[in-house]
N, C-alpha and C positions, 0 to 999 in steps of 0.2 A: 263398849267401844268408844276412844276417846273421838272430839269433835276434831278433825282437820284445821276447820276456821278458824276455829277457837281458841285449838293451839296456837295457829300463826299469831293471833292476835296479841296471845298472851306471850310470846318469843318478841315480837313486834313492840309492845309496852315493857318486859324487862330490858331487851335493849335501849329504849329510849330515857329508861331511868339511868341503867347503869351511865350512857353518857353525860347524863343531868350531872351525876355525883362528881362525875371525871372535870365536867368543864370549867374554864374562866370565863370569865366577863367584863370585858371593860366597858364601862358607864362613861360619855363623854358628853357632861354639858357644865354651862359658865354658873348654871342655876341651884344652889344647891337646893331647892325644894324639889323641884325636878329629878337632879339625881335621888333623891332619896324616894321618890313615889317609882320612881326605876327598882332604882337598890330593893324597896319593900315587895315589889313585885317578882322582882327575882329571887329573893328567899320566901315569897311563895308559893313559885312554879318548884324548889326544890335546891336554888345553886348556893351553895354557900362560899364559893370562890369568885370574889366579886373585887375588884379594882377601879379607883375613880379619877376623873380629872376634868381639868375646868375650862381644857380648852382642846385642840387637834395635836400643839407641836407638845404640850405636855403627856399626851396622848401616844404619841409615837416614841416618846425616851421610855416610857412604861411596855411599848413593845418590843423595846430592843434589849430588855432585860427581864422580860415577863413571857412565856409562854399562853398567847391568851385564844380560847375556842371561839367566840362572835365581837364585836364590837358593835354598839347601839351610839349612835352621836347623833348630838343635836346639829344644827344647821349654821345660826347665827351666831356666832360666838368671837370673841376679841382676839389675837393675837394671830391664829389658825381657824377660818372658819371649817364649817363640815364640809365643802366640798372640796376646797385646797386638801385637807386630813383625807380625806376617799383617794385622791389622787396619788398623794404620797404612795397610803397605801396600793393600790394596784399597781403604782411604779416599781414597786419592790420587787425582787428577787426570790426574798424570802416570804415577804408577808401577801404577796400578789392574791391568792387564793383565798385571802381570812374571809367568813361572812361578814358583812357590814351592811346592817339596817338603821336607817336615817329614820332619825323620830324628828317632826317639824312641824311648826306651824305652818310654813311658807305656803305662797299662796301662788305666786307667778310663775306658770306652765312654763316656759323656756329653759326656768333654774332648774323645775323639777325633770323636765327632759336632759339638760347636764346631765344630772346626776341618775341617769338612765344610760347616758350612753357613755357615763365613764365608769358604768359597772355596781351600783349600787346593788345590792341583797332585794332590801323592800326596804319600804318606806312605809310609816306609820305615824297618822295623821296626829297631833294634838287638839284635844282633849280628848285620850284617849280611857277605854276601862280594864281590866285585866283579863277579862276575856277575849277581847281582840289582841293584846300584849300573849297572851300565853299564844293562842292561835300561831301568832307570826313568830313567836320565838322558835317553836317545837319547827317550823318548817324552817327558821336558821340552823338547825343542828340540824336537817336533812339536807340543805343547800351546796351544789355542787357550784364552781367556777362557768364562768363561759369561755373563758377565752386561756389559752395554750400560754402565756407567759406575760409577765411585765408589760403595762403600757409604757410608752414614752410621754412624760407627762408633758412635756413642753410642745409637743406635738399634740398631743391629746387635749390641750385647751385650746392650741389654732383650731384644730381638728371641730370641738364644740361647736365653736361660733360660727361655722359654716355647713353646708348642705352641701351633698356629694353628688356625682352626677349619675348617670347608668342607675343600673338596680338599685346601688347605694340609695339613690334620690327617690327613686318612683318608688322605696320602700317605705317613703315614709307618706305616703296617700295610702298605702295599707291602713295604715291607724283608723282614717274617715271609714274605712269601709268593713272594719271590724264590728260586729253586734255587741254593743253593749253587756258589761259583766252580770251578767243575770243571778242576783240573790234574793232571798226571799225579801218580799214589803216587808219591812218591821216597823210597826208603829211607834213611833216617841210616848215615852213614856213621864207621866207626870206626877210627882208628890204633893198631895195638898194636905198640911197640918193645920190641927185646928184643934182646939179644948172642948168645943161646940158641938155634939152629933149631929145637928141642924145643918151647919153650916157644910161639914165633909158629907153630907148625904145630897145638898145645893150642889155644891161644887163636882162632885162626882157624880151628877146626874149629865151637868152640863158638857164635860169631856168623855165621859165612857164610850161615845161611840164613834166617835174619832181616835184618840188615844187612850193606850193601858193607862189606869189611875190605880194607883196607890196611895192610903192612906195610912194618917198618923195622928194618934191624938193629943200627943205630948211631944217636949222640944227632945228627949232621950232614943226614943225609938227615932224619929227621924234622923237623927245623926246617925244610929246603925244602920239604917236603907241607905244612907248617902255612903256608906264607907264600908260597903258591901262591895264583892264583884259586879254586881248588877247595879251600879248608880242609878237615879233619875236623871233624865233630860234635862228638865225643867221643876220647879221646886214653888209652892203654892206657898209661901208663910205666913203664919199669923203672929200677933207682935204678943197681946197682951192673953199670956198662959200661966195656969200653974207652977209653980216650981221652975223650969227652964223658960224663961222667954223667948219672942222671936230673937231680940237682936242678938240674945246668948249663944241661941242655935246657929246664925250666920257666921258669930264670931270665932266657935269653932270650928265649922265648915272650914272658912279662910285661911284658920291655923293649921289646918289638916293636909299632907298634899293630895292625898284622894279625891278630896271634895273640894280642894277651892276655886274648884273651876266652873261647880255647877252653877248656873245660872239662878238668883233668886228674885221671886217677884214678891212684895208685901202685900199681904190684902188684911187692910187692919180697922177699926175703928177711932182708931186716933188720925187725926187731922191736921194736928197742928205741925207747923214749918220747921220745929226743933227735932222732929220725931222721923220726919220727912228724910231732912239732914242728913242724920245720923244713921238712917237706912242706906244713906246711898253712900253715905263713907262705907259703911260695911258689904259694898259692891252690888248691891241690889240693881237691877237692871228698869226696875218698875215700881209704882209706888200707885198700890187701889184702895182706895177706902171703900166701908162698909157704908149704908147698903150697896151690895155692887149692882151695877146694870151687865145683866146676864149677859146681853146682846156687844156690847162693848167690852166685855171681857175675852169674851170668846173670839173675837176678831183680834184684838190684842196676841191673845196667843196661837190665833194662825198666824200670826204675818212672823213671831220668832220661831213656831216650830219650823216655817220656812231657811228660817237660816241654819235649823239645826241640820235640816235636809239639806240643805246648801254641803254641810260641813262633810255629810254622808258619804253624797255625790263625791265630793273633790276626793277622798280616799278611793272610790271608785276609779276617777279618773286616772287618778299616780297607779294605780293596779293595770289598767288599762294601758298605760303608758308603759310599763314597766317587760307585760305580756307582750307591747310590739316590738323594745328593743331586742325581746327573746327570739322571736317570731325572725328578727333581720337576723339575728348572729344562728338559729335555725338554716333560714336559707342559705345563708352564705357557707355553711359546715358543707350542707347538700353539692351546692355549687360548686365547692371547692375539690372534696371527697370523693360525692358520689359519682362528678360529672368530668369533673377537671385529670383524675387520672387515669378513668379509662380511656380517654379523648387522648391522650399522652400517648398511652400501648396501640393505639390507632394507627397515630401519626408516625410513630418508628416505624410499625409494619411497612407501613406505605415508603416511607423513606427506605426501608432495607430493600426490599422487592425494587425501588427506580436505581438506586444505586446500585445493586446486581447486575445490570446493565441485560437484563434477559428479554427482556418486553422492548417492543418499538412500536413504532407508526400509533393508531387511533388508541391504542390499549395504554399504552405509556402516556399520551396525552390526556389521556381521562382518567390515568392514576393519577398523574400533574394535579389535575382538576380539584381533585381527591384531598390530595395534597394543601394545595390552598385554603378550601374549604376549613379541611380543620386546623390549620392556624388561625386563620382570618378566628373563627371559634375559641378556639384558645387567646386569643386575644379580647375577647370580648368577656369573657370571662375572669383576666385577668384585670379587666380595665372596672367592672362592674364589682367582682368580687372582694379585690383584695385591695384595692382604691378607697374605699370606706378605712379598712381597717389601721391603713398605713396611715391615714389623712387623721386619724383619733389616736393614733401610737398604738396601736393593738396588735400591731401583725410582728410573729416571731419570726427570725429567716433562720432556716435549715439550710446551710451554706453546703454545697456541692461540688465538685469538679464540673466545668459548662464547656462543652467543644467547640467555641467561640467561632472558631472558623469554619467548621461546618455549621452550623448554624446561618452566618454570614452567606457564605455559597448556596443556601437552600434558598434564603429568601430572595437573593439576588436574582435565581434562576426566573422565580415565582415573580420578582417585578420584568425583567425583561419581556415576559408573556402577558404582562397586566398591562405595560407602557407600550407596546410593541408599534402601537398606532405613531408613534410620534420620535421613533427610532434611536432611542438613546441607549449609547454604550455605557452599558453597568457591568463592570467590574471589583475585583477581590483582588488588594496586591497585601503580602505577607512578607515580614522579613526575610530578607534571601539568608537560605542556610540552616532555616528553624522549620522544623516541622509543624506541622497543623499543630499535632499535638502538647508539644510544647509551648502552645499560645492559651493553652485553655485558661476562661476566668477561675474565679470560686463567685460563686453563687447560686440563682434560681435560674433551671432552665429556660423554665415557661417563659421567668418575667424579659428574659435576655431575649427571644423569640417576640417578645409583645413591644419593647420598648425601639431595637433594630428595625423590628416592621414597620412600625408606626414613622421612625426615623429616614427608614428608605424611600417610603411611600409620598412623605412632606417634599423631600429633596426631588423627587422625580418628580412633583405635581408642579414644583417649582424651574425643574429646570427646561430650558427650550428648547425645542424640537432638536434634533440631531446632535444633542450635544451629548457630552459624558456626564456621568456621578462614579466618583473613585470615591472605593472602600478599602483604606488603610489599615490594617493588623501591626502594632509595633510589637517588640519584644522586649517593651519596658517593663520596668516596676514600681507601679501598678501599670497592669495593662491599659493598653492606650488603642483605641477604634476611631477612627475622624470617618466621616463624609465628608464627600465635597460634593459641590452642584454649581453650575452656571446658574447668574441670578441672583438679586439681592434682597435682603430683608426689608420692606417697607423702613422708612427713619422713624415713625410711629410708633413702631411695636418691639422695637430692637432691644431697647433694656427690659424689658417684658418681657419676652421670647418666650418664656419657660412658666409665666404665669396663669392663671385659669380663666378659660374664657376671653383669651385674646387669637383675636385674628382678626382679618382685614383683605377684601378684597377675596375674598374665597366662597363661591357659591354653597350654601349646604354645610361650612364647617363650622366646629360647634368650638373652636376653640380650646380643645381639650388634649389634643394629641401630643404635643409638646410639654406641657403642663405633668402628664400622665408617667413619658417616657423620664421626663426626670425625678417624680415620685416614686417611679420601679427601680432606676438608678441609684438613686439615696437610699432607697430602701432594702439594698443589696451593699451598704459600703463604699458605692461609689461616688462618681463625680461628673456633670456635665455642663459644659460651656459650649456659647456660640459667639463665631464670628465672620463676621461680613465685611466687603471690601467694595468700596465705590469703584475706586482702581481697577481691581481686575474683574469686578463685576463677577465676585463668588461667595459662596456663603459654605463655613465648615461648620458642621456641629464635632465635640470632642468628647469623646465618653471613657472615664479612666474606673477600672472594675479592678477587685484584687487581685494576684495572681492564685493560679491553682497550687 
């Protein structure tokens, strides 16, 4: 009787071939040693459809005529760097979806969070070996999209450089408070060659029980340890050997692009300055002569296995980093999905049952209640959830017919019972002659609900006691909504109005409400202006939405 497992496993690995045979790959870096230690590695994981370029924007004309399965690109490159080229790509239409794994040296967290929150695949640190290159390949051919369509890239780099407020914001102190990616210690591994049995039995006394050592007794076998899947770390050389010498062995190390990144230290008998020299033209990072002091050496190469752990770490950390943009666009699916449209089938109920007009006195008042609650809700979730996404160009709109004007009349009812203390007449006037429904916008209902609320609520906080706020419906095209309020804009804040983080004179406000309703505005197609009058001492906001 066959194994269950075993089967999957073996369904599991012929599909993973068969896609290997199927795919492209485009190789993007300035370097061609670089590409070519890519290129070698991908023929062999198995691809042999493989395309190359030397920079992002030569990179993008090969995919608008190239049908390509992952893209790998380097970071720093001239003309199009790697994260302008990311960006492209997610702006696209067509190509929004491709996997794309940044291979880099880079080092400064901020860049590496960019290209975190404009959708990278994974990232894969330089100097890397083929073992971790196959790893992270096999899971680009498993890699799904995060996000539902094209960023807007010109949004999506304001979006970068700034911190979102609500959930958006307080998601990124998750990162502090996530446990570290737990993998096994693996110890750094060192090559010491040497023509000497003496000498590889010395030396591999000294590190065995700190790091894996591997020996070599000639310059031959150590080039195949070095240009193995399994590199050394760190490389022990000896100068004066048989048949291959040290500087032979380095110099094809450096030729090589598998190897010319390992690290080599000499540990030789020769002394002299000319020998010295020419170790360190061949990139040697140390220079020990014989006899060595055990105690001096050994501290020597704690202090660089240090940095090789340094190098470990930082691929740890871009993992790290990479799982908490997952972890935010997670939450926010949650938030949006799981939370935002039952919240929705709520809030109708509620609204059909007050409009029915069957309910009165305390029962109707504490549907009212009801009622607010879950806007007020819905609006915090639209301010927290989909405020990240608009603010980094990532949010698609799913344009709708919007019953503007009911809409309008719900929330108006909802502040007259909020302001009630300070007696202000809030009204709804609509074209004479046009039906409600002949006013409806196109777009989000939610967002029209969060941006109006947020809009009525400024206007009422602003205007004084016993006076009016008139809510305007025209039956232009584009539809046109004004408020008006008694009361004027500070002169301060006035060309700012709609900016982040402005206000003045408001106990408790966070400066966001304004800021918010014109990001849900724009982000629906539309359009919003303010203006104020010393004169009549009033202030309209003006919000122009498509039509239905």
């Amino acid at each position: 009787m066959s194994d269950p497992f075993s089967s999957a496993v073996q369904a599991s690995a012929f599909d993973l071939f068969a896609r290997i045979r199927k795919c492209t790959v485009l190789v993007v870096d300035d370097l061609e040693s670089m590409r070519k230690i890519t290129v070698n590695y991908l023929r062999e994981f198995g691809i042999t459809h493989i395309l190359e370029a030397a920079n992002g924007a030569e990179a993008l004309r090969l995919l608008e005529s190239h049908p390509v399965t992952v893209v790998l690109s380097d970071w720093n490159m001239p003309v199009m760097n790697g994260l302008e080229f990311l960006l492209s790509v997610r702006s696209s239409p067509k190509l929004y979806g491709l996997p794309f794994m940044m291979i880099t040296a880079e080092t400064e967290r901020d860049l590496v969070l960019q290209a975190a929150q404009a959708g990278v695949s994974d990232l894969l640190v330089k100097p890397f070996s083929y073992s971790s290159f196959a790893e992270r390949l096999t899971r680009m051919l498993n890699w799904h999209p995060r996000f539902s369509g094209p960023i807007d890239p010109v949004k999506a780099m304001a979006g970068l450089n700034s911190k979102v407020s609500g959930v958006a914001q307080g998601l990124d102190d998750v990162e502090a408070t996530l446990p570290p990616i737990e993998k096994p210690v693996e110890r750094a591994t060192i090559l010491v060659v040497d023509d000497t049995p003496d000498n590889l039995q010395l030396l591999a006394g000294l590190f065995e029980d700190e790091y894996r050592v591997k020996l070599a007794n000639n310059g031959e076998k150590a080039l195949q340890i070095c240009q193995s899947d399994t590199p050394p770390d760190l490389l022990l050389l000896d100068i004066m050997m048989p048949g291959m010498d040290g500087f032979e062995v380095a110099k094809a190390l450096r030729s090589h692009p598998a190897s010319e990144n390992i690290p080599i230290i000499f540990v030789t008998a020769m002394t002299d300055s000319a020998a010295r020299t020419r170790g360190m033209e061949l990139g040697a990072i140390d220079f020990v002569t014989k006899p060595i002091d055990p105690e001096g050496l050994r501290i020597r190469i704690k202090n660089f296995i240090r940095y090789i752990d340094l190098r470990r770490q930082l691929q740890a950390d871009y993992d790290c980093m990479l799982i908490t943009e997952q972890l935010k666009d997670d939450v926010e699916r949650i938030t949006r999905h799981d939370m935002k449209a039952p919240l929705a089938g709520v809030l109708g109920l509620i609204q059909g049952v007050i409009e029915s007009g069957t309910l009165s006195g305390s029962m109707l008042e504490q549907l009212q209640m009801a009622e607010e609650a879950s806007l007020r809700t819905l609006s915090m979730i639209n301010l927290s959830a989909e405020l990240y996404k608009i603010e980094t160009g990532r949010f698609v709109l799913e344009s709708k017919p919007v019953a503007l004007v009911k809409i309008l009349k719900r929330i108006s009812a909802i502040a007259r019972k909020t302001f009630a203390i300070k007696g202000l007449a809030i009204e709804v006037d609509t074209a004479s002659g046009i039906s409600d429904s002949a006013l409806d916008s196109l777009g989000d209902e939610m967002f029209c609900y969060s941006l109006f609320e947020n809009l009525l609520k400024n206007a009422c906080e602003a205007a004084p006691d016993d006076s009016r706020v008139e809510i305007s419906v025209l039956g232009d095209n584009p539809r046109c909504v004004t408020i008006l309020n008694k009361g004027v804009v500070p002169a301060q804040i006035r060309d700012r109005f709609f900016d982040k983080f402005v206000t003045v004179g408001k106990q408790g406000g966070s400066g966001l409400g304004t800021y918010s309703a014109r990001l849900l505005v724009e982000a629906q197609n539309g359009s919003i202006a303010m203006e104020t009058s010393d004169e009549t001492e009033t202030t309209t906001v003006k919000v122009t939405l498509p039509c239905a």
